[in-house]
N, C-alpha and C positions, 0 to 999 in steps of 0.2 A: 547533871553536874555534881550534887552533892555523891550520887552511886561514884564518880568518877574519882571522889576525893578519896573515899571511903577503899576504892579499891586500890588508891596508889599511899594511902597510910600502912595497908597489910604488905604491900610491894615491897615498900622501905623495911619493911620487916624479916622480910626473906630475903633483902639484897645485906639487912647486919647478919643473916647467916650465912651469906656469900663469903661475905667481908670474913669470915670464922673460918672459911673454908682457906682464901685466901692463902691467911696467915700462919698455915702450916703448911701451903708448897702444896695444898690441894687444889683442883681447878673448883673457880668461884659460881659455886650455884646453890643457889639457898631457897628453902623453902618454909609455908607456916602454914598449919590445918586452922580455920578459924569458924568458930561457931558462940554465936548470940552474942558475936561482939571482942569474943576471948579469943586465945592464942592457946591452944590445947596440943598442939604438935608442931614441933621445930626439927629442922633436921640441915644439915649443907653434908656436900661432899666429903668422904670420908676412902672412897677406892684405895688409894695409894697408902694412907695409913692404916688400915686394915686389912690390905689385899684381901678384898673382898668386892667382886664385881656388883655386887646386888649394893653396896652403901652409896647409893645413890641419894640428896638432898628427900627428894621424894617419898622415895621406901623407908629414911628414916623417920620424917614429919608423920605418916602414915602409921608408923608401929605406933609412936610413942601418941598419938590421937589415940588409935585404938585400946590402949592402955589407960587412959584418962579418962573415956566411955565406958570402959571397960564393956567390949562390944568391937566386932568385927565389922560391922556397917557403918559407914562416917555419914548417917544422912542431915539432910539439915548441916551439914559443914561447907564449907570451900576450902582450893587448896592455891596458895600463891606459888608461884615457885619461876623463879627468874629467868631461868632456858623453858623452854618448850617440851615436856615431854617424849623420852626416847619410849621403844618397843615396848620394853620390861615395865619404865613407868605409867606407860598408859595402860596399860595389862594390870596393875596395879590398881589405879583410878577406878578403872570398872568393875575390877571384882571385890572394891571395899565401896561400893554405891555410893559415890562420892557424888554429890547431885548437880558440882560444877568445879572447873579450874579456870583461874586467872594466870597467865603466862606476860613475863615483860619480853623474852625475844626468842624468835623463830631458830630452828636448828635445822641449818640447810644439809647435816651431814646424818642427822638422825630423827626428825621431828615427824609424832605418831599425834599432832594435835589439828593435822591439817598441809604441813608440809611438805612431807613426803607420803604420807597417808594419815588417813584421819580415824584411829581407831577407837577413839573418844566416843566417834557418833556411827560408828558400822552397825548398821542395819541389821546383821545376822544376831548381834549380841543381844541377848536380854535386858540389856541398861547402856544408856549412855549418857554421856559427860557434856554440859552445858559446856561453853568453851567463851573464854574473854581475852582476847589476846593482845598486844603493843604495848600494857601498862608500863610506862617508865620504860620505854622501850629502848630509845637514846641510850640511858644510863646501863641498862642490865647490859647493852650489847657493848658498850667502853669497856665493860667492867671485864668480860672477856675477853676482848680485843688486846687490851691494855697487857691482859695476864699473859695471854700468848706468846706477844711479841716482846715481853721481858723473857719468856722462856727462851725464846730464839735465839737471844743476844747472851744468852751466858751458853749456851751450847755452842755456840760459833768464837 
């Protein structure tokens, strides 16, 4: 129970980077590297305002961890991050040794955490990613549903 609290305090944390994402007409996906208790990498969606397909919440939480370690390996961290891992971010996760990810909702159109394939924990790779998934599951997946279908309604 108390692992349970623990992992939906860092959730709320990556869902205010959601919220960050949000608020500039980004889609809402937020994420946070956390080690011995800190918040060492933040990152949300960033695609649209940088056209740049790699700004994803993930690869940013990731640079900027590795930049505070100053070190390419994230060991000893976790990564929350409120979608599910696509291709690029799981491919990410495994070549910074990240030694676990906590995910709040599944991505039925791109998820490499288990969804659509699990490259977190493929066998062929030299390292794989512990995987936590549903944290605040409810709320991560309103938070996109919600942003969606206001996109819908100014487009039509």
């Amino acid at each position: 129970m108390e692992d349970m609290m623990v992992h939906e305090q860092w959730m709320r944390a990556a869902m205010e980077e959601a919220k960050k994402a949000e608020a500039i007409g980004e889609v809402p996906i937020g994420a946070v590297v956390v080690r011995d208790g800190q918040i060492i990498g933040r990152g949300h969606n960033l695609r649209e305002t940088t056209l740049d397909s790699t700004a994803h919440a993930e690869m940013i939480a990731i640079r900027e961890a590795s930049n505070a370690l100053g070190a390419w390996r994230l060991l000893d961290c976790t990564l929350y991050v409120t979608l599910e891992p696509c291709p690029m971010c799981a491919g990410a996760l495994v070549q910074s040794r990240l030694p676990r990810v906590v995910y709040g909702t599944a991505d039925p159109k791109a998820g490499c955490a288990g969804t659509l394939m699990n490259l977190l924990q493929e066998p062929r790779f030299n390292h794989r990613v512990d995987i936590i998934e549903g944290v605040l599951q409810e709320e991560c997946a309103a938070m996109l549903t919600d942003f969606f279908r206001r996109l819908r309604k100014k487009k039509s």
